[in-house]
C-alpha positions as a Markdown table, in Angstrom:
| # | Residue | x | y | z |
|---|---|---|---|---|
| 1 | Unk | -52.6 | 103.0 | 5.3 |
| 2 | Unk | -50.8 | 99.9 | 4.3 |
| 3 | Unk | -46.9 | 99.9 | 4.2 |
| 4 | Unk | -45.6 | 99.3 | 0.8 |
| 5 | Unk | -41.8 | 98.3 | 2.3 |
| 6 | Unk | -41.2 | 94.5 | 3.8 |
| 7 | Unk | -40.2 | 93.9 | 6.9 |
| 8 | Unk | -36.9 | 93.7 | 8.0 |
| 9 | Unk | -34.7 | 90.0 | 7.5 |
| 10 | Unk | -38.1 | 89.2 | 5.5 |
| 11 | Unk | -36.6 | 87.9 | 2.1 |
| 12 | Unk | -35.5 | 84.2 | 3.2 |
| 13 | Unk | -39.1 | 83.7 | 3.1 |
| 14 | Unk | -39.1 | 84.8 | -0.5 |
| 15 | Unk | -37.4 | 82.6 | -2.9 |
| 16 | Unk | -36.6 | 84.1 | -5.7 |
| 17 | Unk | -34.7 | 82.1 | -7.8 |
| 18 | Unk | -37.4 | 80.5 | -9.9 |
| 19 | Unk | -37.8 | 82.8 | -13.0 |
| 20 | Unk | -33.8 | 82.9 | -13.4 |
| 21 | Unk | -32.6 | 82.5 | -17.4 |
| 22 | Unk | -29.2 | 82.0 | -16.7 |
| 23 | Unk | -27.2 | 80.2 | -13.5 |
| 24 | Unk | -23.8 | 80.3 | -12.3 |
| 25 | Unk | -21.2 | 77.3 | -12.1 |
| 26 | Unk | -18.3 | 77.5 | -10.8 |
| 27 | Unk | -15.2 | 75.5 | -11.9 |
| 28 | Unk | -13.7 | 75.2 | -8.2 |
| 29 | Unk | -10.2 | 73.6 | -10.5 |
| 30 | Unk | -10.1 | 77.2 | -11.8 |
| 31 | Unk | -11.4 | 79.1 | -8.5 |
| 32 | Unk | -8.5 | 80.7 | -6.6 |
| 33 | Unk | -10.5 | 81.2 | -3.2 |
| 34 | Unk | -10.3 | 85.1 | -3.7 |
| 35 | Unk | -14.1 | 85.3 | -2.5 |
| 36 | Unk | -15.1 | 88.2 | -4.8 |
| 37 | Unk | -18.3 | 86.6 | -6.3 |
| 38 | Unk | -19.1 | 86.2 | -2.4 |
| 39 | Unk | -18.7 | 90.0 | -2.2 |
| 40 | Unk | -20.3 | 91.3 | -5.0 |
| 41 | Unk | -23.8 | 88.8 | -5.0 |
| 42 | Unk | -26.1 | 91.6 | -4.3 |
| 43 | Unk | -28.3 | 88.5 | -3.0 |
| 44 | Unk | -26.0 | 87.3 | -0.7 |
| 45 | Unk | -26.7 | 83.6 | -1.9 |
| 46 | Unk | -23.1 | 82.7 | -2.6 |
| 47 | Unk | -20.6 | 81.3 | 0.3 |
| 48 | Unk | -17.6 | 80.6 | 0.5 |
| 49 | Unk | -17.3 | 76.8 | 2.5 |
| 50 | Unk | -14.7 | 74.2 | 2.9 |
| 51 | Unk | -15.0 | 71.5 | 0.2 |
| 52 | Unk | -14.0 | 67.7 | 0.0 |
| 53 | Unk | -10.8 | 67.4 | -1.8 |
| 54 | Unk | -9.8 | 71.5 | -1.9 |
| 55 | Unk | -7.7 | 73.1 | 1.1 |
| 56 | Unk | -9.2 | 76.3 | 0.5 |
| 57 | Unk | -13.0 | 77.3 | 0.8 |
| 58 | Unk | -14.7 | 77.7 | -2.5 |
| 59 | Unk | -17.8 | 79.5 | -3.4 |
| 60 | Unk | -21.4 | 77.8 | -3.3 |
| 61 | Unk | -24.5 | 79.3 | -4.1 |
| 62 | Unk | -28.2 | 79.0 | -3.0 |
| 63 | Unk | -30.2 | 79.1 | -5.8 |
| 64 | Unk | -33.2 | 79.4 | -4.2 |
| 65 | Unk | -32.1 | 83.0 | -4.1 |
| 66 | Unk | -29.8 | 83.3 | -7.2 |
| 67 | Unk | -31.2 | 85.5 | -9.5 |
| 68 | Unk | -28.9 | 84.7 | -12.4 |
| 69 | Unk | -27.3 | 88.7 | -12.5 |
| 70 | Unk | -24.2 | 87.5 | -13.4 |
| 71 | Unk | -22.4 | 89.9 | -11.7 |
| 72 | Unk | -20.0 | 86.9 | -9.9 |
| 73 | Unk | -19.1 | 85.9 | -13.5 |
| 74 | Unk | -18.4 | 89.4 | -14.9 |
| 75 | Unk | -16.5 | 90.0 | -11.5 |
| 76 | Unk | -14.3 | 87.2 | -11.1 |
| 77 | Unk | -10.7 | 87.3 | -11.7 |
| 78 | Unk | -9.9 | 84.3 | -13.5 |
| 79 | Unk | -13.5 | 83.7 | -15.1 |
| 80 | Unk | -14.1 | 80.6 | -13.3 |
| 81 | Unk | -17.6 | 80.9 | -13.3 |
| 82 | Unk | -20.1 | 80.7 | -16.2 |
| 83 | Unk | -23.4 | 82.0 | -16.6 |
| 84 | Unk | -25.0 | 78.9 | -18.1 |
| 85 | Unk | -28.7 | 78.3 | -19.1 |
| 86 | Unk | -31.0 | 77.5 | -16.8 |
| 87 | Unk | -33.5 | 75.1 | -17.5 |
């Protein structure tokens, strides 16, 4: 019988990001480097890295993996992030 569950650390091979409606965009102006959106992604596909011209890491996200839940924009503290169409 054939196992219905994937293996382990599988999922980088599967992109998912492709039938997203809606993306997020951070306004790094706005962001206060509390890393919440990092926490919450239930992907995992947003870290928090150092960025030319900011002293403190700011989120960025793989959208290879983003699935547009919009969880980091519902989440975050000082709605820096918006949930805008994806095309």
């Amino acid at each position: 019988m054939k196992s219905i569950s994937t293996k382990p650390n599988s999922t980088k091979a599967n992109k998912t990001g492709s039938w997203r409606t809606y993306k997020p965009e951070f306004n790094h102006e706005k962001c206060i480097s509390c890393g919440l959106c990092s926490k919450i992604c239930p992907e995992g596909c947003i870290l928090m890295e150092k960025i030319k011209n900011f002293d403190k890491e700011k989120p960025m996200v793989d959208y290879d993996y983003c699935k547009g839940c919009g969880l980091c924009a519902s989440e975050c503290p000082v709605k820096a992030i918006n949930m805008e169409k994806d095309f």
